[in-house]
C-alpha positions in Angstrom: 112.4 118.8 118.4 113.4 115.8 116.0 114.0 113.3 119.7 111.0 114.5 120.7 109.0 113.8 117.7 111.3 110.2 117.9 109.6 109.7 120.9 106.5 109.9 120.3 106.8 107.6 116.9 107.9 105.0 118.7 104.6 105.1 121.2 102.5 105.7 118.8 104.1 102.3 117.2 104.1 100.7 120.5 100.3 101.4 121.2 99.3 100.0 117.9 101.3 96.7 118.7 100.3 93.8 117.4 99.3 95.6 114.8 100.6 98.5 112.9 99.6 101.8 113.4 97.8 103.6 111.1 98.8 106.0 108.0 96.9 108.7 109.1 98.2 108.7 112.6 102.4 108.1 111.2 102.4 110.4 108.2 101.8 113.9 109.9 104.5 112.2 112.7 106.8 111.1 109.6 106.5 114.4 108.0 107.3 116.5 111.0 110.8 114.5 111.7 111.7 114.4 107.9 111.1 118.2 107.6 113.9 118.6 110.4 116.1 115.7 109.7 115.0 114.6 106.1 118.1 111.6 106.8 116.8 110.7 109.9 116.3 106.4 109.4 113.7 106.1 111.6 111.3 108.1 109.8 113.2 107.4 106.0 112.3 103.3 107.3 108.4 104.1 108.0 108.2 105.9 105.3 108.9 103.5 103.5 107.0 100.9 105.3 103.7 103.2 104.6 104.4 103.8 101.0 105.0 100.2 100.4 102.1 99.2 102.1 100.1 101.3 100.4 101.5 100.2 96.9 103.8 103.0 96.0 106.6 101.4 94.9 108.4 104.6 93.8 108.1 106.3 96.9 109.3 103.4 99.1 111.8 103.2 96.9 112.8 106.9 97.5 112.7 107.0 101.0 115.1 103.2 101.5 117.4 104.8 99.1 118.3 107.8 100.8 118.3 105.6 104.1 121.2 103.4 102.1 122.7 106.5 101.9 123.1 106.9 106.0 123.1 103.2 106.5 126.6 101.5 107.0 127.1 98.9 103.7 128.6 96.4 106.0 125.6 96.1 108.4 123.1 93.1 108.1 120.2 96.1 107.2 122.2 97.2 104.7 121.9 94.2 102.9 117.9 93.2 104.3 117.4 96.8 102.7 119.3 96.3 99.3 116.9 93.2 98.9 113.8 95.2 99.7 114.5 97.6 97.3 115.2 95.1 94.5 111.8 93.4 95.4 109.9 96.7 94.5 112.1 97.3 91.5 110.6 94.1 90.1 
């Protein structure tokens, strides 16, 4: 169940406030929703929080695309998310 897993994502992220959560305890989360739903944003954003933050570049990319591609272009994240892709493209 994709809300189900939505769920617990965002208490998992919630528990780990200030601080972000781990890899180890998003990716398996991550994985399971993007298996279902592999356009789901919440999960395509993470990911590409966690492959960022861990320096690759190509996946972040990857995952921020394909949330472009679900995003509407005339929304202020469009736009934040267009810049963050053109930072790691650098």
């Amino acid at each position: 169940n994709v809300q189900a897993q939505l769920e617990y994502l965002n208490a998992v992220v919630e528990s780990a406030s200030p601080n972000p959560p781990s890899s180890s305890e998003l990716n398996p989360i991550l994985n399971r929703i993007l298996h279902r739903d592999d356009r789901n944003p919440v999960a395509l954003w993470y990911s590409g929080l966690l492959a960022k933050a861990a320096g690759r570049k190509a996946d972040a990319i990857k995952h921020w695309a394909n949330l472009l591609s679900v995003t509407d272009p005339n929304s202020p994240q469009y736009v934040e998310l267009k810049n963050e892709i053109r930072e790691l493209e650098k």
